[in-house]
C-alpha positions as CSV (number, residue, x, y, z in Angstrom):
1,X,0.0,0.0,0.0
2,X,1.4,3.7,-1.1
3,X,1.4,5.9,2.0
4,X,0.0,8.8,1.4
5,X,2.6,12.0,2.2
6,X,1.2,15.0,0.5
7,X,-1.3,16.9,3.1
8,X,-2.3,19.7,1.4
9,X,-0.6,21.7,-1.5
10,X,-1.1,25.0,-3.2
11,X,0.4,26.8,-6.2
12,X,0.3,30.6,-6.7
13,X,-1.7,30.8,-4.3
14,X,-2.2,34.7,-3.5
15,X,-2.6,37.2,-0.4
16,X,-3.8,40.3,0.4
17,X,-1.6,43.0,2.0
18,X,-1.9,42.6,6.0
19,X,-1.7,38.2,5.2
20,X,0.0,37.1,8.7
21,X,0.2,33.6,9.8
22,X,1.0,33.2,13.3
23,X,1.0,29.1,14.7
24,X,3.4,29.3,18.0
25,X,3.5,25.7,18.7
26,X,3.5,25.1,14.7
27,X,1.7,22.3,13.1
28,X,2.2,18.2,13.8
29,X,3.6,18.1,9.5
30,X,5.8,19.2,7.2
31,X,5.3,22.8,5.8
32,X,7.1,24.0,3.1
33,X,6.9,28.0,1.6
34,X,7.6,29.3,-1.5
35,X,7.7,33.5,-1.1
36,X,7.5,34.4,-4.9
37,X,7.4,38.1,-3.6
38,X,10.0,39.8,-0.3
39,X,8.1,38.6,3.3
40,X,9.3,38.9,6.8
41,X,9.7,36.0,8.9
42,X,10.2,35.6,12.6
43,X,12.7,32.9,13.0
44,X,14.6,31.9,16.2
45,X,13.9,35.0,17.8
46,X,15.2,36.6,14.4
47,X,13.2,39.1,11.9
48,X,14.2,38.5,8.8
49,X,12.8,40.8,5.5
50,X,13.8,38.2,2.8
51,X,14.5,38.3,-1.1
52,X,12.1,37.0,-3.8
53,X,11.8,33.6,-4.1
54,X,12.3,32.7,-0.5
55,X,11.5,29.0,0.9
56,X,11.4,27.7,4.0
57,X,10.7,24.1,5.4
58,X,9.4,24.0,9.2
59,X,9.7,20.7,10.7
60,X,6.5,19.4,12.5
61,X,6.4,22.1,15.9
62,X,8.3,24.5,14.7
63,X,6.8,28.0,15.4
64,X,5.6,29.4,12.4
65,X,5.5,33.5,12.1
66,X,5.3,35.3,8.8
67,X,3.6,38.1,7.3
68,X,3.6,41.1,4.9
69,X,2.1,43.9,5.8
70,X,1.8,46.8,2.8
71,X,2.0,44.1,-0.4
72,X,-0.2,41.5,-1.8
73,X,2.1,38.5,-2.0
74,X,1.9,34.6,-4.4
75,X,3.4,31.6,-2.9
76,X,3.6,28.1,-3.0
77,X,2.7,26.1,0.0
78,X,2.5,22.7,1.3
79,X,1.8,20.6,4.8
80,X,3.3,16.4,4.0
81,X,3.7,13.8,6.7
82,X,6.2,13.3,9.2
83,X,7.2,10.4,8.1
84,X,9.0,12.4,5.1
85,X,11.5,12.6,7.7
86,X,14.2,10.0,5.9
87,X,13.7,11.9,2.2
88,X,14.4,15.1,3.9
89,X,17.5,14.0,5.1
90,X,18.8,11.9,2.2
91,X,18.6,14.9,0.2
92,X,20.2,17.1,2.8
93,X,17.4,19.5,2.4
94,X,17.8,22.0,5.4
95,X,14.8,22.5,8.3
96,X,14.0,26.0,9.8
97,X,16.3,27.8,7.2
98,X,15.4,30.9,4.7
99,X,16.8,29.0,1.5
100,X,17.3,30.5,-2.0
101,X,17.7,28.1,-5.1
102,X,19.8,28.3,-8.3
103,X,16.4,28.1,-10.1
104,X,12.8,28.0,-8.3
105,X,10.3,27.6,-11.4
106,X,10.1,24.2,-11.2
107,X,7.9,24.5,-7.6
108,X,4.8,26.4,-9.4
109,X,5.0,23.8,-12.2
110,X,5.1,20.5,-10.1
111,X,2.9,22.3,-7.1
112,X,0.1,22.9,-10.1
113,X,0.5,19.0,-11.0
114,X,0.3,18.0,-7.2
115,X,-2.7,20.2,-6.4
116,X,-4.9,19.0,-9.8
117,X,-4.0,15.5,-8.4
118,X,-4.9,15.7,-5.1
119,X,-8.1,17.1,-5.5
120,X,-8.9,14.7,-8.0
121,X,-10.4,11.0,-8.4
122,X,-8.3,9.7,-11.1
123,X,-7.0,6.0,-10.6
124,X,-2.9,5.6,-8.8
125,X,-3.6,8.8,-7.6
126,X,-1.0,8.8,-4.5
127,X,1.4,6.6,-6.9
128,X,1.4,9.6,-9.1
129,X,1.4,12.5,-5.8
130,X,4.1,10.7,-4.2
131,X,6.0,10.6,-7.7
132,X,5.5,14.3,-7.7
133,X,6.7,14.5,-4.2
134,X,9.9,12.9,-4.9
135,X,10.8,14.6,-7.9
136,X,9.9,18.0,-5.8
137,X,12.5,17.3,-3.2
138,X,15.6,16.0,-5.8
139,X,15.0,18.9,-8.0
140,X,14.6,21.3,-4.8
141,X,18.0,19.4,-3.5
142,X,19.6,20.0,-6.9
143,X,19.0,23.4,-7.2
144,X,19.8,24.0,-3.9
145,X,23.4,22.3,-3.8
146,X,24.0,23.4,-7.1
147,X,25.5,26.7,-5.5
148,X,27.4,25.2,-2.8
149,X,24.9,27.3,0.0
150,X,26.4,28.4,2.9
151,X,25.8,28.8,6.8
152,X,26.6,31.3,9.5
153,X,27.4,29.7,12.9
154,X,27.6,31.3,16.0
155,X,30.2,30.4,18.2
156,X,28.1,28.6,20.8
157,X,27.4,26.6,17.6
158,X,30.4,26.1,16.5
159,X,31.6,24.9,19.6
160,X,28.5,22.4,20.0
161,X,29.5,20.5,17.3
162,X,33.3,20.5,18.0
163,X,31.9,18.4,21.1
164,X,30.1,16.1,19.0
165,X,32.6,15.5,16.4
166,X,35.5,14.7,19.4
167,X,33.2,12.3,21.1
168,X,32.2,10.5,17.8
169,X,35.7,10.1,16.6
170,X,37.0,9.3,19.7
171,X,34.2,6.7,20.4
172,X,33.7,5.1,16.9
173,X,33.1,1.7,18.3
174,X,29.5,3.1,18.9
175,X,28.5,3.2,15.5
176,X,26.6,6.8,16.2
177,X,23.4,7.4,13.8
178,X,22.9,11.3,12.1
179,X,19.7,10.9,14.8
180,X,21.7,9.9,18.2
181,X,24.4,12.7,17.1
182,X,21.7,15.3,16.9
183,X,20.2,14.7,19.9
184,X,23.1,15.4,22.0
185,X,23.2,19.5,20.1
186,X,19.4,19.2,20.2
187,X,18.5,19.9,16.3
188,X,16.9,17.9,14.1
189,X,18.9,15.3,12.3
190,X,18.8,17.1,8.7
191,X,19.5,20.2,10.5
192,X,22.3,18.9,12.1
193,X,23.4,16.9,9.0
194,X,23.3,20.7,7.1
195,X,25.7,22.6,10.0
196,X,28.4,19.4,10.4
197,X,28.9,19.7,6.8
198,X,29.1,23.4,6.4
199,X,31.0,23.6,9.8
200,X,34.1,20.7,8.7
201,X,33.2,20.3,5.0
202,X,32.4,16.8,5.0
203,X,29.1,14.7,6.3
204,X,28.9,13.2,9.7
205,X,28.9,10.0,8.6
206,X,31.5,10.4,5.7
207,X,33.4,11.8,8.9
């Protein structure tokens, strides 16, 4: 049986001037935004006035707090499972992160495909959504690794994952997992995955 992954999904989907969404405790999915116009964000105690074609995936809890306030605004949206969890990782697609891609048309294209599916009754319908899904996320990956992004740590951060990387090397006989390594700095393993590999240059477990 194909598990279904894809909640809810819109393309161009447009907003008045004064849109805000405001979820403190986030949702229990997946939500990933597509900003085709600038928005500000409230991230990590952050604000953040971002570029066009802005995206952002908030894990499952995440607070979610965005708005724009003097401009109508278009963007593409969509809640998927948490068991998306192991695809967001293999693809080293980064959680809780203002992103920008090499190219972004593709998510309009394949986000008007999804939402016609979705909404309709045609036979292999989640076959054909969860097809969509995964070509969504390697394309998004592509794109997005294509111009080798980079992070800002802070120190603290920085110094968090010294830690971790000393106490796996020096421990190997443990076999760690991405998920046991990120508990110990307390992010999310694909969060995790994206600052050990910015912060040394090469992935945990390559490491």
């Amino acid at each position: 049986m194909i598990q279904k992954k894809i909640i809810s999904v819109k393309h161009d989907y447009p907003e008045r001037a004064g849109f805000i969404i405001n979820r403190p405790f986030g949702r229990t999915d997946y939500t990933f935004l597509h900003f085709e116009e600038k928005i500000t964000v409230e991230l990590e105690g952050q604000t953040i006035i971002t570029e066009p074609n802005a995206c952002i995936l908030f894990s499952p809890k995440m607070p979610q707090f965005f708005y724009s306030k003097n401009k109508d605004i278009t963007h593409n949206w969509m809640h998927f499972t948490p068991d998306a969890a192991d695809l967001i990782l293999k693809y080293e697609i980064p959680e809780n992160r203002i992103m920008y891609l090499k190219d972004s048309k593709f998510i309009s294209r394949l986000f008007y495909k999804m939402e016609i599916e979705l909404n309709s009754n045609n036979p292999f319908k989640e076959e054909l959504l969860n097809s969509y899904f995964n070509e969504f996320l390697i394309r998004f990956s592509r794109s997005f690794h294509a111009q080798k992004p980079t992070f800002t740590l802070t120190s603290g951060e920085m110094a968090r994952l010294q830690n971790v990387r000393k106490t796996a090397l020096s421990t190997p006989e443990e076999n760690w997992s991405i998920e046991e390594l990120a508990k110990l700095v307390n992010l999310s393993p694909s969060r995790f995955h994206a600052l050990y590999k910015a912060a040394f240059g090469i992935s945990p477990l390559k490491d």
